[in-house]
DRENDO-130595 format. One line per field, with one value per atom (N, C-alpha, C): residue number from 1; residue in three letters; atom name; y, x, z. Coordinates in steps of 0.2 Angstrom, whole numbers. Layout:
nuvex <- c(NUM/...) $
kevo <- c(ala/...) $
marlo <- c(CA/...) $
c2 <- c(Y/...) $
c1 <- c(X/...) $
c3 <- c(Z/...) $
END
This chain:
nuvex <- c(1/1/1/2/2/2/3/3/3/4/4/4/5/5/5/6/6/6/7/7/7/8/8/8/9/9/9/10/10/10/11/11/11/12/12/12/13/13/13/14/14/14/15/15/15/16/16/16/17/17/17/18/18/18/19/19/19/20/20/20/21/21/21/22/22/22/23/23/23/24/24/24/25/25/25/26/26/26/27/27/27/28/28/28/29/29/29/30/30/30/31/31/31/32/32/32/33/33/33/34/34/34/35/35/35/36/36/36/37/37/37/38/38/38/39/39/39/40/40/40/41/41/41/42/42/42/43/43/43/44/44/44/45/45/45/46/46/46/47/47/47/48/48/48/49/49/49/50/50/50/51/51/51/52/52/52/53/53/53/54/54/54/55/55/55/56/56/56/57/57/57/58/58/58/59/59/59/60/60/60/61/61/61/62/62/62/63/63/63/64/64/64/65/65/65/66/66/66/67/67/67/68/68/68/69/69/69/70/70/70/71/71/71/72/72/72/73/73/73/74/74/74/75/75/75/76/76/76/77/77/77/78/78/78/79/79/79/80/80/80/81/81/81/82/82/82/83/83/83/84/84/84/85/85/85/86/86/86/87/87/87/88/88/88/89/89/89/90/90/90/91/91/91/92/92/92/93/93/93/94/94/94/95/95/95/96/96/96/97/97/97/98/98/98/99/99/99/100/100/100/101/101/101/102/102/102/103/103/103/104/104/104/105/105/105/106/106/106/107/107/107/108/108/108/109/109/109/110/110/110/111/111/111/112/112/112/113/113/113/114/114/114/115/115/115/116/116/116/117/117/117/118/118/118/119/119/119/120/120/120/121/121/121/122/122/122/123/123/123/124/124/124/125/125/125/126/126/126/127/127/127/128/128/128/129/129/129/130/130/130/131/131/131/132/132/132/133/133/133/134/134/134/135/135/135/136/136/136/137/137/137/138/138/138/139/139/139/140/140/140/141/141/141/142/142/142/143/143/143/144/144/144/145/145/145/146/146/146/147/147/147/148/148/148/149/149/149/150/150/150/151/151/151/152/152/152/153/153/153/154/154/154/155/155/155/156/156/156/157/157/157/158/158/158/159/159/159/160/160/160/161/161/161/162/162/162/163/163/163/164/164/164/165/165/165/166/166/166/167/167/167/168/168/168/169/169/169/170/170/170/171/171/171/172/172/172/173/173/173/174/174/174/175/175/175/176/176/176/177/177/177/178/178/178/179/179/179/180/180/180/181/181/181/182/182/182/183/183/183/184/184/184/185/185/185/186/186/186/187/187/187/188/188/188/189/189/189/190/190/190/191/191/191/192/192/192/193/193/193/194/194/194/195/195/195/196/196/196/197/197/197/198/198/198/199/199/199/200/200/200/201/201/201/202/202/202/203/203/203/204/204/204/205/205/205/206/206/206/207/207/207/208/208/208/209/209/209/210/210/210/211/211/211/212/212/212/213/213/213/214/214/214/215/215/215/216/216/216/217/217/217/218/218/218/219/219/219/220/220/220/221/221/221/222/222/222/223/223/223/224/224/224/225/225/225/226/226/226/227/227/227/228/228/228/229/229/229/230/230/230/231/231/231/232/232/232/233/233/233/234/234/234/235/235/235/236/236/236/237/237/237/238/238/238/239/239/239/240/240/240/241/241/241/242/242/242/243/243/243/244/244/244/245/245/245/246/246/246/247/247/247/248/248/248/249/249/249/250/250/250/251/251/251/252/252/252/253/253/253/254/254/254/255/255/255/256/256/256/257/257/257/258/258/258/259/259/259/260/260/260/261/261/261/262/262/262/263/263/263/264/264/264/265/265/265/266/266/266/267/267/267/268/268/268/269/269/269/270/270/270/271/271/271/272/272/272/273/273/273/274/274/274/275/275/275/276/276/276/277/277/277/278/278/278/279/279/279/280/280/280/281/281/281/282/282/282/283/283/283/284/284/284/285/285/285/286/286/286/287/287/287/288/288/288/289/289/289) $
kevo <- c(unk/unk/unk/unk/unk/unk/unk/unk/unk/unk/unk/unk/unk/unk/unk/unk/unk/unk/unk/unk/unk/unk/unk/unk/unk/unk/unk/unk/unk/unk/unk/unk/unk/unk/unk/unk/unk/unk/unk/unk/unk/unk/unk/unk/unk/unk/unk/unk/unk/unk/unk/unk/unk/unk/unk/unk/unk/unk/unk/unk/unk/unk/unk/unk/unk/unk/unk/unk/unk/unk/unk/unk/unk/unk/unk/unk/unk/unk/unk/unk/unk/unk/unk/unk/unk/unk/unk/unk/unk/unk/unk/unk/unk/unk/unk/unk/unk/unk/unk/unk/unk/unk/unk/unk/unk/unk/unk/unk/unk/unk/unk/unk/unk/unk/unk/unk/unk/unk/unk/unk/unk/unk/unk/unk/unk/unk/unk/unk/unk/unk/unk/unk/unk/unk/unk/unk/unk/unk/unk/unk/unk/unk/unk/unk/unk/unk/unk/unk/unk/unk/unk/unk/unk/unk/unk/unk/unk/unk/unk/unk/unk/unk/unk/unk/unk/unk/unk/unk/unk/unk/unk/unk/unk/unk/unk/unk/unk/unk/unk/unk/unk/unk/unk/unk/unk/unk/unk/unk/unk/unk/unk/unk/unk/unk/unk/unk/unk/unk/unk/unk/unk/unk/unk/unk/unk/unk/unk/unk/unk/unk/unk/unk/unk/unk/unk/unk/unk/unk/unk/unk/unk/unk/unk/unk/unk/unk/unk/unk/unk/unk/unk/unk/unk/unk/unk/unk/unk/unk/unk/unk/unk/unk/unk/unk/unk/unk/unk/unk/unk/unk/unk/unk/unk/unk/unk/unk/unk/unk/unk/unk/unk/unk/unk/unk/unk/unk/unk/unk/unk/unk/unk/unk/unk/unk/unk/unk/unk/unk/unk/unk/unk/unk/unk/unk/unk/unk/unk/unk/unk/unk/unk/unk/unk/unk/unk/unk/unk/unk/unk/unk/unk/unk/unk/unk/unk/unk/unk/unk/unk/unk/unk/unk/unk/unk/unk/unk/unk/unk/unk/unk/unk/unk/unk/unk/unk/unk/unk/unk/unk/unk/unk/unk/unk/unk/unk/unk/unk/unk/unk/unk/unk/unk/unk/unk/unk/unk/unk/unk/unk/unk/unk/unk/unk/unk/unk/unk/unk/unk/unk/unk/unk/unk/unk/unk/unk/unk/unk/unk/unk/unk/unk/unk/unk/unk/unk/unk/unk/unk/unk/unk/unk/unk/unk/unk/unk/unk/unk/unk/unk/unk/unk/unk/unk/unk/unk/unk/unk/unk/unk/unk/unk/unk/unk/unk/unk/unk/unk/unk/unk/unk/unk/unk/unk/unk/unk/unk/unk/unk/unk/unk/unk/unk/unk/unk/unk/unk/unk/unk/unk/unk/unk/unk/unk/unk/unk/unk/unk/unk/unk/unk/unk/unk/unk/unk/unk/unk/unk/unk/unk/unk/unk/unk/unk/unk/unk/unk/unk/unk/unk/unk/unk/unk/unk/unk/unk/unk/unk/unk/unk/unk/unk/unk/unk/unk/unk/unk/unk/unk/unk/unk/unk/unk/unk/unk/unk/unk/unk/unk/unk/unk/unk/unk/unk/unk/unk/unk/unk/unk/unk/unk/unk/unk/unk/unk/unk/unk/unk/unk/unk/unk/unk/unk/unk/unk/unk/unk/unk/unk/unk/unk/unk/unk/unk/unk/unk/unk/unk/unk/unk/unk/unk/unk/unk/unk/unk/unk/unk/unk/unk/unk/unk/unk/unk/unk/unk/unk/unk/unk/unk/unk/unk/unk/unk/unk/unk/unk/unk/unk/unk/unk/unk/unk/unk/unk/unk/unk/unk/unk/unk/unk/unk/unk/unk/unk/unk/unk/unk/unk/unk/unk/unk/unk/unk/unk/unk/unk/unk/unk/unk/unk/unk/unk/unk/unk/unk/unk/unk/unk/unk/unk/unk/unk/unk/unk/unk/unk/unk/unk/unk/unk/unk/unk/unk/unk/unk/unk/unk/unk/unk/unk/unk/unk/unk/unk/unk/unk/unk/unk/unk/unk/unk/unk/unk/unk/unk/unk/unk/unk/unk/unk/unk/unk/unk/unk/unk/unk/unk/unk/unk/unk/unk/unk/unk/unk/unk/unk/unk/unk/unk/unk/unk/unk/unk/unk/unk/unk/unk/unk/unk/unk/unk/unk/unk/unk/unk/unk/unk/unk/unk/unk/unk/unk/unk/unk/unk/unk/unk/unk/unk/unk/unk/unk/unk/unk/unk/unk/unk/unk/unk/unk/unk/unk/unk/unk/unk/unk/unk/unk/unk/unk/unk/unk/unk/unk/unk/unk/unk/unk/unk/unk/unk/unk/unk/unk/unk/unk/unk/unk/unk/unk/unk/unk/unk/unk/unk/unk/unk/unk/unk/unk/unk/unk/unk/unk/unk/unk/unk/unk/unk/unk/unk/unk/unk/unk/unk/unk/unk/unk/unk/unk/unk/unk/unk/unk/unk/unk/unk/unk/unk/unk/unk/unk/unk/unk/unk/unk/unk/unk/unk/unk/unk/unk/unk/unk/unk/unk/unk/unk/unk/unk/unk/unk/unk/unk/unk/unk/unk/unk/unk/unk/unk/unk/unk/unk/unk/unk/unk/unk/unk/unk/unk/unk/unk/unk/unk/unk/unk/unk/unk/unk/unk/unk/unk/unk/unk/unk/unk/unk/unk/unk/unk/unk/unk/unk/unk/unk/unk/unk/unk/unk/unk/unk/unk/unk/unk/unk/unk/unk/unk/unk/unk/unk/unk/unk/unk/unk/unk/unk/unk/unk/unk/unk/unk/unk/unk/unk/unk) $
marlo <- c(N/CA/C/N/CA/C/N/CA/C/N/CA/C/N/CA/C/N/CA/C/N/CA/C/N/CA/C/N/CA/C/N/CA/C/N/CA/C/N/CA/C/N/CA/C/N/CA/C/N/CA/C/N/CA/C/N/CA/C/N/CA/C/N/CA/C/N/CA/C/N/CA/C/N/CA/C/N/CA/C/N/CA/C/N/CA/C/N/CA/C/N/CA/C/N/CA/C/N/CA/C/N/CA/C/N/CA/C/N/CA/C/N/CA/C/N/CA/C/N/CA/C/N/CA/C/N/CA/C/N/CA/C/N/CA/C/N/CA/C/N/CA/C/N/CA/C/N/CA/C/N/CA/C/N/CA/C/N/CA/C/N/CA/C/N/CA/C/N/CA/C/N/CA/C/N/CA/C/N/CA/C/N/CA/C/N/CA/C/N/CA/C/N/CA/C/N/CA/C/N/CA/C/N/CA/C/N/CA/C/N/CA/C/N/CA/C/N/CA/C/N/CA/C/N/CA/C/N/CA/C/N/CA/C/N/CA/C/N/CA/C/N/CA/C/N/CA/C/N/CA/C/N/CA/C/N/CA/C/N/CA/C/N/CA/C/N/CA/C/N/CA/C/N/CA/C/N/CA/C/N/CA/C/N/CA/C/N/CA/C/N/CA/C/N/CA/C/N/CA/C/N/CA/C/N/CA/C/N/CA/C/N/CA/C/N/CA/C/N/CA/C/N/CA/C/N/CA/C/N/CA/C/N/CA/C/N/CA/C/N/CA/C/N/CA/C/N/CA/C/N/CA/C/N/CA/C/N/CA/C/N/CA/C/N/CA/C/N/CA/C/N/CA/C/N/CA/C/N/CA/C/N/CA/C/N/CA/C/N/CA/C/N/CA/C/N/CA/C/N/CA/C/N/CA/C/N/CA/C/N/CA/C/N/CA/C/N/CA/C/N/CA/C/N/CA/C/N/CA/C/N/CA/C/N/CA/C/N/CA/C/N/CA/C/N/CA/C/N/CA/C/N/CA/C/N/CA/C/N/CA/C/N/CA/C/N/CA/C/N/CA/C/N/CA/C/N/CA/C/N/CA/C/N/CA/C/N/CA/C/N/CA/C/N/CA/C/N/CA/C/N/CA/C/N/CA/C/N/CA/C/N/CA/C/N/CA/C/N/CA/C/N/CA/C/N/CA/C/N/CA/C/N/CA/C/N/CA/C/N/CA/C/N/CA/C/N/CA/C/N/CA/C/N/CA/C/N/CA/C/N/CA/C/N/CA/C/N/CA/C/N/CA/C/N/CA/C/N/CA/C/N/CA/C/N/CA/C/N/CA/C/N/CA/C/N/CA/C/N/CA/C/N/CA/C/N/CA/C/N/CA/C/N/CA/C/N/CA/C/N/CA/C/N/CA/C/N/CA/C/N/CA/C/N/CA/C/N/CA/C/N/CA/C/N/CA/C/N/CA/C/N/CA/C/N/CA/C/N/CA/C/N/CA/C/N/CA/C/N/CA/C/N/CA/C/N/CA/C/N/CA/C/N/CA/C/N/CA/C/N/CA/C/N/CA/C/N/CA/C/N/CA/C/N/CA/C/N/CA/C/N/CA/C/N/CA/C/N/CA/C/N/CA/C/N/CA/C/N/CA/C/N/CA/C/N/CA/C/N/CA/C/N/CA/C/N/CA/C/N/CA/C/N/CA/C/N/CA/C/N/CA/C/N/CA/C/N/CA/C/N/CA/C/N/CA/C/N/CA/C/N/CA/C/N/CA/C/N/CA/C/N/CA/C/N/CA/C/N/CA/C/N/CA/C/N/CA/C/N/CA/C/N/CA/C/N/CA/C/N/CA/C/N/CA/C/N/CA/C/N/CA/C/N/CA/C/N/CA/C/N/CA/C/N/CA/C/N/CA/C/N/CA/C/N/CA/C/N/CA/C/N/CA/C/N/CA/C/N/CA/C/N/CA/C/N/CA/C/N/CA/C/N/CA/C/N/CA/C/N/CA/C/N/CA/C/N/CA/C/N/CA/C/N/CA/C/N/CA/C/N/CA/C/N/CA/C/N/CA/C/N/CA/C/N/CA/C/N/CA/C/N/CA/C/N/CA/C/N/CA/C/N/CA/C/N/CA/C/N/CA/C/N/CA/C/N/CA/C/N/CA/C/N/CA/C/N/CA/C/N/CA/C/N/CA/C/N/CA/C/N/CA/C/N/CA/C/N/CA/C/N/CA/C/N/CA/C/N/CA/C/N/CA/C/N/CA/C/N/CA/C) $
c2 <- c(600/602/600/599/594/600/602/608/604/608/604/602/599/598/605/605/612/613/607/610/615/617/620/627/632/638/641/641/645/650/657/660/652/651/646/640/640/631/628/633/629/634/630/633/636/635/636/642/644/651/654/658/664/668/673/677/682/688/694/699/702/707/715/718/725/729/729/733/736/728/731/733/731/733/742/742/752/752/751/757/755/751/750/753/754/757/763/765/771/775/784/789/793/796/804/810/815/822/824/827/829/823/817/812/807/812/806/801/796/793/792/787/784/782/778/772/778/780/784/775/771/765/757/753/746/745/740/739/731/726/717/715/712/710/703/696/690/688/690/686/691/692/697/694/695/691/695/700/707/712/712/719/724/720/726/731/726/728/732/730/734/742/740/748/752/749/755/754/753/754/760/758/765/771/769/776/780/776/779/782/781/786/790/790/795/794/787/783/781/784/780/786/788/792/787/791/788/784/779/776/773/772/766/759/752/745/742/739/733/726/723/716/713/707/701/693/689/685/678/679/675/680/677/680/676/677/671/672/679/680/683/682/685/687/690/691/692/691/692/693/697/699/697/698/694/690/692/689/683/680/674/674/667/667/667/668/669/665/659/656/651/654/652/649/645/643/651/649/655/656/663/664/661/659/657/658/666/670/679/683/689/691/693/698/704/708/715/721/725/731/737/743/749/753/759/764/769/771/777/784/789/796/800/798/801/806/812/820/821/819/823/822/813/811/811/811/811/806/806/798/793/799/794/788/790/786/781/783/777/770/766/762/758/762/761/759/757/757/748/745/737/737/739/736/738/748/748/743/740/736/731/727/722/721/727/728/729/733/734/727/723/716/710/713/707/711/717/721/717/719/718/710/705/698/698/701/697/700/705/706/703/701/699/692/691/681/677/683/678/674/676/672/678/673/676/677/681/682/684/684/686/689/694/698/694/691/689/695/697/705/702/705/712/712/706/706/700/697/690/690/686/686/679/676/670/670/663/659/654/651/645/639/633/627/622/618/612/615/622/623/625/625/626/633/636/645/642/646/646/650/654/658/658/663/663/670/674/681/685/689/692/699/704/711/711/716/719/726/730/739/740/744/745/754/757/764/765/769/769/777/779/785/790/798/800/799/798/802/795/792/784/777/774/767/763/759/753/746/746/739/736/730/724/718/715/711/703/697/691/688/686/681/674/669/663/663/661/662/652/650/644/638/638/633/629/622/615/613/608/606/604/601/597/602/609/612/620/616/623/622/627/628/623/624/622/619/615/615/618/623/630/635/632/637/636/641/640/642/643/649/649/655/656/651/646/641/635/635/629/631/637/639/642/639/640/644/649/656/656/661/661/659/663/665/664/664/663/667/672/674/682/681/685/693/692/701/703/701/704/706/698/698/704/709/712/719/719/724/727/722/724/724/722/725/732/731/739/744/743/748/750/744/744/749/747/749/758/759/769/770/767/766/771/764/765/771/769/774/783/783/791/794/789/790/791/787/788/794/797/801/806/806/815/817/809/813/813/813/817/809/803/797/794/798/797/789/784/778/777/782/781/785/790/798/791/788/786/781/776/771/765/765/762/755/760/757/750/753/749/744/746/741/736/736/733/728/731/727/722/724/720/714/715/709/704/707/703/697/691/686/685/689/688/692/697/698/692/694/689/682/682/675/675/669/669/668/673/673/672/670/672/677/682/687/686/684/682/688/694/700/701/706/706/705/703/702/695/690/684/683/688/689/689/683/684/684/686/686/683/682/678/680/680/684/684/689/687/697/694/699/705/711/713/721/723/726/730/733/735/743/747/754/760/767/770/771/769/767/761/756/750/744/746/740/735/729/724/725/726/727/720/718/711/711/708/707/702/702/697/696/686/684/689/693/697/705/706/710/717/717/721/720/728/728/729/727/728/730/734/735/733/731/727/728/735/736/733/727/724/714/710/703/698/692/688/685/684/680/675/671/667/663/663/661/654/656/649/646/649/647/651/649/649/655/658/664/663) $
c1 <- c(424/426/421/422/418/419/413/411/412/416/415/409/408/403/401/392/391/389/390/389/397/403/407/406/404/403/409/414/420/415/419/415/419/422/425/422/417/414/413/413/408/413/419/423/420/418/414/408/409/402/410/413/419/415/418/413/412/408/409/415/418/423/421/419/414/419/424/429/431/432/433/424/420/414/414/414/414/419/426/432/428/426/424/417/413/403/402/408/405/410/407/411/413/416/415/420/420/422/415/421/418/413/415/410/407/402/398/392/393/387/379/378/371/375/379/379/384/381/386/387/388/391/388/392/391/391/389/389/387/392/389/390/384/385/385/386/384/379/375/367/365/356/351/346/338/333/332/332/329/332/337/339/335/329/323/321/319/319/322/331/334/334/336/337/331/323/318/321/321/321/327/335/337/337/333/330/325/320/314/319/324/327/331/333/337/345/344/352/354/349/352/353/357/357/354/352/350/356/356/362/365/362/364/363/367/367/369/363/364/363/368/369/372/367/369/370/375/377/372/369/363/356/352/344/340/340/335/328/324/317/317/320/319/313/308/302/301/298/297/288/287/280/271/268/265/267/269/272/275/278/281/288/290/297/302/308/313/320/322/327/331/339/345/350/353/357/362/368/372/378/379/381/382/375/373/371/367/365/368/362/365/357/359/354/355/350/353/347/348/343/348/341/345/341/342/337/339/331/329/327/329/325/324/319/318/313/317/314/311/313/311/307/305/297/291/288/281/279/277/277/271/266/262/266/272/276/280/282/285/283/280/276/282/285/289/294/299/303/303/300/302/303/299/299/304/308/315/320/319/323/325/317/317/324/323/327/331/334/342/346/343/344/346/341/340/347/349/352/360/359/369/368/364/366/369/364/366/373/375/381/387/385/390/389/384/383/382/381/382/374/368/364/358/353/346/342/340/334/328/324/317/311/307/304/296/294/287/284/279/276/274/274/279/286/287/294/298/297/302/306/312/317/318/317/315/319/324/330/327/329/329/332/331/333/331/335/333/326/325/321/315/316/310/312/305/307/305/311/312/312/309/311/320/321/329/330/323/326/318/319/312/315/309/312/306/308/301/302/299/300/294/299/294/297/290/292/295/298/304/305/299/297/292/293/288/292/298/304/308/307/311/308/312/307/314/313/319/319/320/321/326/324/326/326/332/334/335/334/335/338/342/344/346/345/350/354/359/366/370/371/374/369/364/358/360/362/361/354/353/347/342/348/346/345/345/346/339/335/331/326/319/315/309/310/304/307/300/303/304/301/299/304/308/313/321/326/330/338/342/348/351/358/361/366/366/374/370/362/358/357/358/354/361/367/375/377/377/379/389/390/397/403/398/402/398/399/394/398/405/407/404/398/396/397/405/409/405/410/407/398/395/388/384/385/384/385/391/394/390/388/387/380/374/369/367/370/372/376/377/379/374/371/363/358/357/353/357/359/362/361/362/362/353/349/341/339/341/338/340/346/348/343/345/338/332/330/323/321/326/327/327/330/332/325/320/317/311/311/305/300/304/300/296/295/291/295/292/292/294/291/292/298/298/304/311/309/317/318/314/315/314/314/308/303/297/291/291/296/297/303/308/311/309/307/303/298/293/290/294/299/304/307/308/311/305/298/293/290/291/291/282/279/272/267/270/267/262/259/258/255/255/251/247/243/236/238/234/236/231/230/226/227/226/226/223/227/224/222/217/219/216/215/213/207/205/197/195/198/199/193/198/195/200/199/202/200/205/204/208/205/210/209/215/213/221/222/229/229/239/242/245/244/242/249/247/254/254/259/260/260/256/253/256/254/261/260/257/258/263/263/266/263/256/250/250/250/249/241/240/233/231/226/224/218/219/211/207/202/199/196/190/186/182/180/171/176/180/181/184/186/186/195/200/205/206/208/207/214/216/222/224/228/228/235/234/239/244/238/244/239/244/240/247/244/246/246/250/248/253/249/249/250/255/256/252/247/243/246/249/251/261/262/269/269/273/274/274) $
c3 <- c(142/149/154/159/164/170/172/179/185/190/195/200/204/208/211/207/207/217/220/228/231/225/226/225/231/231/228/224/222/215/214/209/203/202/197/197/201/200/194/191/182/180/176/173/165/163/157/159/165/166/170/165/171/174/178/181/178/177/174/177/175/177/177/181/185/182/183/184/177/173/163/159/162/161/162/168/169/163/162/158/152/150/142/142/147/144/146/152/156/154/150/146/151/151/155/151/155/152/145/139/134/131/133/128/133/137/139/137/139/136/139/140/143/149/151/157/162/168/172/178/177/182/181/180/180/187/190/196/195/196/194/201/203/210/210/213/213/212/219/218/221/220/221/220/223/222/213/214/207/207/198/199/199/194/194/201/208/213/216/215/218/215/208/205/206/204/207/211/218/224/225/222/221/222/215/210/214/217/221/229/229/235/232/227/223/225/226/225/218/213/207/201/199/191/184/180/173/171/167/166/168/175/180/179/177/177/181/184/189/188/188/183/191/189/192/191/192/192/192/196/199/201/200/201/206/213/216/215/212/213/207/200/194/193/189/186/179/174/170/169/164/164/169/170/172/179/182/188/187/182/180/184/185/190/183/185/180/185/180/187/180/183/178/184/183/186/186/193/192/186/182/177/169/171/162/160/162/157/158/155/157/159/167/171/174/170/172/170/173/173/172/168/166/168/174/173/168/163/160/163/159/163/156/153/146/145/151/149/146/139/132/132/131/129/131/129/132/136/141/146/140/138/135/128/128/120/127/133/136/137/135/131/129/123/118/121/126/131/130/131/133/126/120/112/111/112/110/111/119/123/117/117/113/106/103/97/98/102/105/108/111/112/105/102/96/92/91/85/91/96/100/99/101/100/92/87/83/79/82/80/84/91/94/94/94/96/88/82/76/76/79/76/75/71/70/77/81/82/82/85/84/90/88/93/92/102/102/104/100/105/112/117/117/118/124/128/126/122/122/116/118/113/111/103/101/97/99/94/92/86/82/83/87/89/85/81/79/74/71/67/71/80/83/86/85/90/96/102/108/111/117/121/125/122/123/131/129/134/136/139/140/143/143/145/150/155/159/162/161/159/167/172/177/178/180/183/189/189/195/197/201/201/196/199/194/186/188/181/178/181/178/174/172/172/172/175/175/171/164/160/162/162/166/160/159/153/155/154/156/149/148/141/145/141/144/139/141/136/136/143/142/144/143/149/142/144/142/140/139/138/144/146/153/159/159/164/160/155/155/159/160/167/163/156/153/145/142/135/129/129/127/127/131/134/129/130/124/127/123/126/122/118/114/111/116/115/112/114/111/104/103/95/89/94/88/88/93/95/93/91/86/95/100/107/111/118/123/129/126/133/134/140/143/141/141/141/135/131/123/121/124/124/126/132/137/133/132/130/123/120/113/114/120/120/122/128/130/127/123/118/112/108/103/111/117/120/119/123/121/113/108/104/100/103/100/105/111/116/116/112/111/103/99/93/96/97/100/103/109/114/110/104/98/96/94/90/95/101/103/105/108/108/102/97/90/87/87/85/76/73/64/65/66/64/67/73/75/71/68/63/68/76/78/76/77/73/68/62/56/59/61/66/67/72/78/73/69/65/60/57/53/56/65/67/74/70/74/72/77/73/78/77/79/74/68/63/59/57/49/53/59/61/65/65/68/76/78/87/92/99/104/110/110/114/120/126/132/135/137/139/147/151/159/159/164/165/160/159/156/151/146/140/135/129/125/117/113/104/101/96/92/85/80/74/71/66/63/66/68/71/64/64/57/57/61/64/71/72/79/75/81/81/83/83/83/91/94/104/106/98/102/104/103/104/96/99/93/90/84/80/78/79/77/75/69/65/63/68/67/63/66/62/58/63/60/58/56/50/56/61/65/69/66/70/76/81/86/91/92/96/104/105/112/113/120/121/128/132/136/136/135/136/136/135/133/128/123/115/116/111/109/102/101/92/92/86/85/78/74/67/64/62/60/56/55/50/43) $
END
């Protein structure tokens, strides 16, 4: 199928990217009466610089309930970790933010929040899109091209008030080759994904996210008791390898990545016999698993 000239502002211009439909999103994710769930409103708009931005911003005037999903079509000021830009053509991937309000837990386990995200992402693709993924600690989602890992998605967990935090999800789902930001870079149709349509895709994250997020939420934010912890390490493709730990104050380590701890921080053991806990950086995979 051949897109039309993408200077065609129609929501149809790339027929191969449909739109999302707001409408069968709500009847299908949002519960009410006796069986309510996590999501009280889908809300899919066109185009927004950040849903991150918009939903804190909500949330911090108390325009937003726990549950709330703000998905958009198009991203023009996306963010990922570290001030990184985040930029997909319109509708080929899924952009969207969830605000949390997770009473129960301890704010000191909220931490846990991108890594559950993480899981909940890697558990709904691979049940709906049919393929392997893989978790970079902390926030990236890593598919298999041509035998080579790719950043496929990335998460970014911002507070959003005294009582919220708003996780915000990027996947690229139909990027071509010719249209990624980098080479490093991936998307679920490059790596043989069973499906690339959107609905399904969405659907079945945000269902694994209520999913982790209500476990977790039962037993009190504890990481092992929800099966978490062990999770999370089972589908990390940053274990078991030699890494460099870029961390603030441009300082870094390097050592073999040995596990993740019960806060969440990746444990690295270095040269001179010493584990080291490193709860926020950048790594760097220097050797294959």
């Amino acid at each position: 199928m051949t897109p039309r000239d993408a200077s065609d502002d129609s929501r149809w211009s790339d027929l191969d990217r449909p739109p999302l439909n707001g409408a069968a999103l709500r009847r299908g994710l949002v519960r009410d009466g006796g069986h309510r769930g996590l999501y009280c409103d889908v809300d899919v708009v066109q185009r927004t610089g950040s849903t991150n931005n918009d939903l804190v911003g909500l949330a911090v005037k108390g325009d937003a309930e726990e549950g709330a999903v703000l998905v958009a079509e198009e991203q023009t000021a996306g963010r990922g970790r570290l001030d990184r830009q985040w930029t997909a053509p319109a509708r080929s991937g899924l952009f969207f933010s969830v605000l949390l309000k997770p009473a129960e837990v301890p704010v000191a386990r909220w931490g846990w929040l991108p890594l559950l995200t993480g899981v909940a992402v890697a558990t709904g693709l691979s049940r709906a899109a049919g393929i392997d993924t893989a978790l970079k600690w902390p926030n990236d989602l890593l598919v298999s091209i041509g035998g080579e890992e790719r950043k496929a998605g990335g998460i970014l967990a911002e507070r959003a008030g005294e009582d919220g935090v708003v996780v915000g999800v990027g996947i690229n789902v139909t990027l071509r080759e010719k249209e990624l930001p980098v080479p490093q870079a991936g998307s679920l149709l490059l790596a043989g994904a069973i499906t690339t349509d959107r609905d399904p895709l969405l659907r079945a994250v945000l269902r694994s996210l209520e999913e982790w997020y209500g476990r977790w939420r039962e037993a009190g934010g504890d990481p092992a008791v929800s099966g978490l912890q062990e999770t999370y390490a089972a589908g990390c493709a940053t274990l078991g390898r030699t890494v460099r730990a870029e961390l603030p104050g441009d300082r870094s380590i390097t050592g073999e990545a040995v596990a993740v701890d019960g806060d969440g921080r990746l444990v690295i053991a270095t040269e001179e016999g010493v584990q080291e806990p490193v709860g926020a950086g950048d790594i760097v995979h220097l050797r294959p698993a």
